[in-house]
C-alpha positions in Angstrom: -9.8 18.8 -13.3 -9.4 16.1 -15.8 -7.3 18.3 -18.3 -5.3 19.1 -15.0 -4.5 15.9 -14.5 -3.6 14.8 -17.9 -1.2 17.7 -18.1 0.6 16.7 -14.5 0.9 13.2 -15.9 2.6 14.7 -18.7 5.0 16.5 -16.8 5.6 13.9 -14.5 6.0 10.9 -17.5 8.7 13.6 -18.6 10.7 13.9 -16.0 10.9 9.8 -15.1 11.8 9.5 -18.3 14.3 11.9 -18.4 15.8 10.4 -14.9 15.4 6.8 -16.1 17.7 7.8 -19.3 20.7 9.0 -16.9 19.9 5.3 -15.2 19.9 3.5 -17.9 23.2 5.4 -19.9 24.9 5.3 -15.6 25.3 8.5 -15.1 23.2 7.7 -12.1 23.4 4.3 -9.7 20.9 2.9 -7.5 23.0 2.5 -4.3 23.1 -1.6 -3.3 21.2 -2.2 0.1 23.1 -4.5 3.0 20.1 -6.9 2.8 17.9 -7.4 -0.3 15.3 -5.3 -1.5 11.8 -6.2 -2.9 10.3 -3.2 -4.6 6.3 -2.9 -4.5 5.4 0.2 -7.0 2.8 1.3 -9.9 3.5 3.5 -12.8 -0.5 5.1 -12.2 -1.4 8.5 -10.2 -3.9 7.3 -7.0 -4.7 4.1 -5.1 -3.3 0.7 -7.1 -3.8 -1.4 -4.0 0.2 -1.2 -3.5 -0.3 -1.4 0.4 -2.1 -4.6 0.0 0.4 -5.8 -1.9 3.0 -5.2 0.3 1.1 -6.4 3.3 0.7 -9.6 1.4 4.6 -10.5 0.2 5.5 -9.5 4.0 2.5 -12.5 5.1 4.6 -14.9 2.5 8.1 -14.1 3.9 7.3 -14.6 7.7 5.4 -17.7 6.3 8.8 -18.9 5.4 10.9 -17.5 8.0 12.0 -14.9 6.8 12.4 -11.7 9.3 11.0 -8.6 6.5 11.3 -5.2 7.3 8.6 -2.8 5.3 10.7 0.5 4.1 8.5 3.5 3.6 8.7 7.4 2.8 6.1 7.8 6.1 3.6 10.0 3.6 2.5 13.3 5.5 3.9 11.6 8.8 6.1 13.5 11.3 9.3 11.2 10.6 9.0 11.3 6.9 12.1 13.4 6.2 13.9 12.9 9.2 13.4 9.5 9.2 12.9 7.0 12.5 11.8 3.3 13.5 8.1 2.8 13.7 8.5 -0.9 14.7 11.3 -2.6 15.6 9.4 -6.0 15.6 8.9 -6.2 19.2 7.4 -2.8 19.8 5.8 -0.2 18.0 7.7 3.2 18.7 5.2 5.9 17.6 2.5 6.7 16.2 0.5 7.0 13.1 1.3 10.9 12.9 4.5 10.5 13.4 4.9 7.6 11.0 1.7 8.3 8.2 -1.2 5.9 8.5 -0.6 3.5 5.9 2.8 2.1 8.0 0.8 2.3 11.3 -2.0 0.0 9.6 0.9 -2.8 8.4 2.5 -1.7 11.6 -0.2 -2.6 13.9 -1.0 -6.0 11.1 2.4 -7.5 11.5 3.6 -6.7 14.9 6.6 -9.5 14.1 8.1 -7.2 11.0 10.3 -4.1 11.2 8.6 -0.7 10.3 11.3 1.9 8.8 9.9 5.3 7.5 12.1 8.7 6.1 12.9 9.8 2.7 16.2 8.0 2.5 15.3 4.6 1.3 18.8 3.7 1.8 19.6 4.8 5.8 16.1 3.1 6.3 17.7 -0.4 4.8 20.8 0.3 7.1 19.0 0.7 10.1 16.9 -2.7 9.6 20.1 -4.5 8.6 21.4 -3.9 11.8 18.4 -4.4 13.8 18.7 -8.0 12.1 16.2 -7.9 9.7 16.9 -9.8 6.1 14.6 -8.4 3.5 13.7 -5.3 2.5 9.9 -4.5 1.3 9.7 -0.9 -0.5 6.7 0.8 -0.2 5.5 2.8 -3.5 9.2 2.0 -4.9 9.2 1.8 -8.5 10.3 5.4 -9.4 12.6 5.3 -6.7 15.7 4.5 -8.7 18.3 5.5 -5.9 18.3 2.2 -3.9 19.5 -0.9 -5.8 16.2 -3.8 -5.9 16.1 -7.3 -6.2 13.1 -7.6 -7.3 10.2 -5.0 -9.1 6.7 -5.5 -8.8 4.6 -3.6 -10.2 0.4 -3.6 -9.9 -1.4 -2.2 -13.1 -4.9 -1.7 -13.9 -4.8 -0.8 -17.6 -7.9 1.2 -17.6 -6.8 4.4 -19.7 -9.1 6.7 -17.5 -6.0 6.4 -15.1 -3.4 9.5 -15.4 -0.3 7.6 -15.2 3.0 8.6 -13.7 4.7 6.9 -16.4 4.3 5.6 -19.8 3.6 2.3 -20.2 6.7 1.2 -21.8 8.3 1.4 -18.5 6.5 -1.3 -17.3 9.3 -3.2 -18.6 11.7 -2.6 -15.8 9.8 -4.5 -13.6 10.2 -8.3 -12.5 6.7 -9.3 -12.0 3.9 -7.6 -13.0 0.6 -7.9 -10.9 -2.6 -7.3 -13.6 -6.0 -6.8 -11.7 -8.7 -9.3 -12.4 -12.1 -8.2 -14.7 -10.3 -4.8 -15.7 -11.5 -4.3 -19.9 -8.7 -4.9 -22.1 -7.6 -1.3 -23.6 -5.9 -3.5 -26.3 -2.8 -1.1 -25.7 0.1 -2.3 -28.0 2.8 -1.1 -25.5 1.4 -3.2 -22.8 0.7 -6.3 -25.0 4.8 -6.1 -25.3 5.3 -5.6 -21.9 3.6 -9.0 -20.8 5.7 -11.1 -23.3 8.4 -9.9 -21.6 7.5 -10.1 -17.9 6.4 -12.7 -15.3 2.6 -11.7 -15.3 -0.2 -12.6 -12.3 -3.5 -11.2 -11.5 -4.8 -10.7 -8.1 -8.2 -9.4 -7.0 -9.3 -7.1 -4.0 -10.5 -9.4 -1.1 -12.7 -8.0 1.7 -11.4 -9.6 5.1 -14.4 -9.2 7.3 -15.4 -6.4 9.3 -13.6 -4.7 12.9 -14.3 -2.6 15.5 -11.3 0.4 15.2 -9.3 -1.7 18.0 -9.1 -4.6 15.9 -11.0 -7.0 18.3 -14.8 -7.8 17.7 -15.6 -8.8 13.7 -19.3 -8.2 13.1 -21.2 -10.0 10.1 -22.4 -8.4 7.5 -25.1 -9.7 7.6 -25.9 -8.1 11.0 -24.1 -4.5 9.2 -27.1 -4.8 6.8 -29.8 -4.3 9.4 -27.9 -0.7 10.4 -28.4 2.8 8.9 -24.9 3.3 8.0 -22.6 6.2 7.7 -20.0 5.5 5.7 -17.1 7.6 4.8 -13.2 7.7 4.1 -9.6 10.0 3.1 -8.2 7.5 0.5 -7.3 7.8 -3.4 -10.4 7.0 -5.8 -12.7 6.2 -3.0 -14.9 5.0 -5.0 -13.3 1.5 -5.1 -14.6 1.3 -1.2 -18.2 2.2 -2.2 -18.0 -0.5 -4.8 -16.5 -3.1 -2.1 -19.5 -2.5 0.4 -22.3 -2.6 -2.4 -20.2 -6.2 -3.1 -20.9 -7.1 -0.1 -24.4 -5.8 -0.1 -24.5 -2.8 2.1 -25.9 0.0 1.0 -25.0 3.6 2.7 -27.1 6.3 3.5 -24.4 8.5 3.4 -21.3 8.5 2.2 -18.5 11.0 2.7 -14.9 11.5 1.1 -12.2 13.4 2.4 -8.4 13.7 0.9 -6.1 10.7 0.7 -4.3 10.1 4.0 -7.1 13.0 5.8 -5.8 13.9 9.3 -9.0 13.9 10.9 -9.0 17.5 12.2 -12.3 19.1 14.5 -13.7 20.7 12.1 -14.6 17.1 10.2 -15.3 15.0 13.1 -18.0 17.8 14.0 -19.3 17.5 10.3 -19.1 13.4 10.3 -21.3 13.7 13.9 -23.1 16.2 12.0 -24.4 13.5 9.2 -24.6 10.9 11.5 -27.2 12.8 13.4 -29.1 14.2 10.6 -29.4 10.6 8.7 -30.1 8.9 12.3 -27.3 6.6 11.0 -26.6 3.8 13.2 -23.1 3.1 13.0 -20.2 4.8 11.3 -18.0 2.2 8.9 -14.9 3.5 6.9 -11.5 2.1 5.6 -9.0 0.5 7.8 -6.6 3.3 7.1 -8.9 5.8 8.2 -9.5 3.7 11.6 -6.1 3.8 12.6 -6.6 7.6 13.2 -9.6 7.5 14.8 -9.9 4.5 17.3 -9.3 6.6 20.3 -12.2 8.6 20.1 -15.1 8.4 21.9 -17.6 9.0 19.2 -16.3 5.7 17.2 -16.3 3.3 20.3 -16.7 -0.7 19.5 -20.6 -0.2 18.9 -20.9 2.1 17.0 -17.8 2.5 14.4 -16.0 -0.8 12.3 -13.9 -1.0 9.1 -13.6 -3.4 6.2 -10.6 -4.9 6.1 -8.9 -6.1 2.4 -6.3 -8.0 0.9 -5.4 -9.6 -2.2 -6.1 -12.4 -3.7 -2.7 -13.6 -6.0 -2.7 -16.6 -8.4 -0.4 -19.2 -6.3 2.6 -19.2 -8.4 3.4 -15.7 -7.3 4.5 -16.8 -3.5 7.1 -19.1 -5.6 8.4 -16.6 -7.5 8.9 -14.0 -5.0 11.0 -16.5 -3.2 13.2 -17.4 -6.0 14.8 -13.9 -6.0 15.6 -13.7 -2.4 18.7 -16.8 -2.3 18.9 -18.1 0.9 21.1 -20.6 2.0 19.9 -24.3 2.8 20.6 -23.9 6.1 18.5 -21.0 6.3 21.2 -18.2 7.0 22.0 -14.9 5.8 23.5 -14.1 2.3 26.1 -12.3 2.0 26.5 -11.8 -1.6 23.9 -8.7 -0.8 26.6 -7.0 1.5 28.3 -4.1 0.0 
């Protein structure tokens, strides 16, 4: 598996770089946006806690009073190459299998910010800009090169065990570059360049508390640690969830992974009741992107089924800088030097 990897990160570092040459010599041109764009990407294969991220520069803009809108492919949703409005910032319009679970989660997080999901990046930004949202936030964006962005940021853990998507040296496109905390220097040369050259913050993975799948009743953990738990989840490198609930010092008796963005069919919520039964487990826990799939169901009602909710921790000077590429006015209004 691991020499499968290396060899699809080859193939795929290729080809970026091949498309980043016609970028960079204009042969190709990102399209400009009608509002600006704040691009949240990696340049590694798997989970880089680029949700999180987004989730947290949408938090700083309504902070400010800014009206975001979160642009998003919609991965394995219904919508995602047709395209279609998940939230329109008063309602949410679908569901998370038409729209793909991670843009349901920020969906149902930020019930005040827009929610545009489809391949085209660029109708997506049209469609917000005339709802009357004023900043764009795009999801997994950095090797999208088609839509024009104000702003790059790019989260990199430079642990070497990570296939990347591309080299390292690319890392230099980027505005701001988001280094996770306590990750072992690999000493790399080409990243040691790239930090000269870029506005540089860590951040950390912050555990939020624990839910019930509707959201509404948080339950200690200290109370979690008297249960048998079954724990499980469908996200990239699950591991990084085990490692979040031994933090906070529950211990599993189980613990099963599924695909990134698992849909949930029959067949695994008879072989989740399965385990549950067999290890007498008390209560089921799981990520918050899995939850959003399955808070319906009987089987995971409030008392028996919760989720750990995360965010990021970022060094403060990050919120400042973020705002210093969006240029509003004093009096608060629109700019149109972003209209094309």
């Amino acid at each position: 598996m691991k020499g499968f990897l290396a060899f699809l990160s080859l193939i795929y570092q290729r080809g970026c770089q091949l498309k980043n040459f016609f970028y960079r010599i204009h042969l190709f041109r990102p399209q400009k946006s009608s509002l600006p764009v704040i691009s949240i990407g990696n340049i590694a294969f798997g989970g880089a806690e680029k949700t999180p991220a987004a989730m947290a520069v949408l938090a700083i803009l309504l902070r400010h009073g800014y009206k975001p809108a979160l642009v998003t492919r919609g991965y394995k949703g219904k919508w995602e190459k047709r395209g279609g409005i998940l939230s329109d910032g008063k309602d949410i319009l679908g569901t998370w299998a038409d729209s793909g679970d991670e843009a349901y989660m920020i969906a149902r997080n930020f019930p005040q910010a827009g929610v545009f999901v489809g391949k085209s990046r660029v109708s997506s930004c049209r469609k917000a800009y005339s709802l009357g949202f004023d900043v764009a936030i795009l999801d997994d964006g950095f090797q999208h090169r088609k839509l024009f962005r104000n702003c790059d940021i790019v989260l990199h853990n430079p642990e070497k065990r990570l296939p990347l998507r591309e080299p390292i040296s690319s890392l230099k496109r980027a505005h701001i570059l988001l280094l996770k905390e306590d990750v072992p220097d690999t000493g790399s040369p080409m990243l040691f360049k790239a930090l000269l050259s870029l506005k540089t913050y860590t951040y950390s993975v912050e555990n939020q508390g624990f839910y019930s799948f509707d959201g509404r009743t948080h339950i200690k953990p200290e109370v979690l640690k008297t249960k048998k738990i079954l724990a499980f989840c469908g996200i990239a490198r699950p591991e990084r969830f085990l490692t979040l609930l031994d933090t906070a010092g529950i211990k599993p008796c189980s613990f099963l992974t599924f695909r990134d963005h698992h849909a949930y069919p029959s067949s695994t919520l008879t072989k989740l009741r399965s385990a549950f039964q067999a290890h007498e487990a008390d209560v089921y826990l799981t990520t918050e992107k899995d939850a959003v799939k399955l808070g319906n169901l009987e089987m995971f009602r409030d008392d028996l089924a919760f989720y750990v909710k995360i965010g990021l921790e970022i060094q403060d000077a990050f919120e400042t800088q973020i705002l210093s590429y969006l240029g509003r006015t004093k009096g608060g209004q629109r700019e149109d030097t972003f209209l094309t």
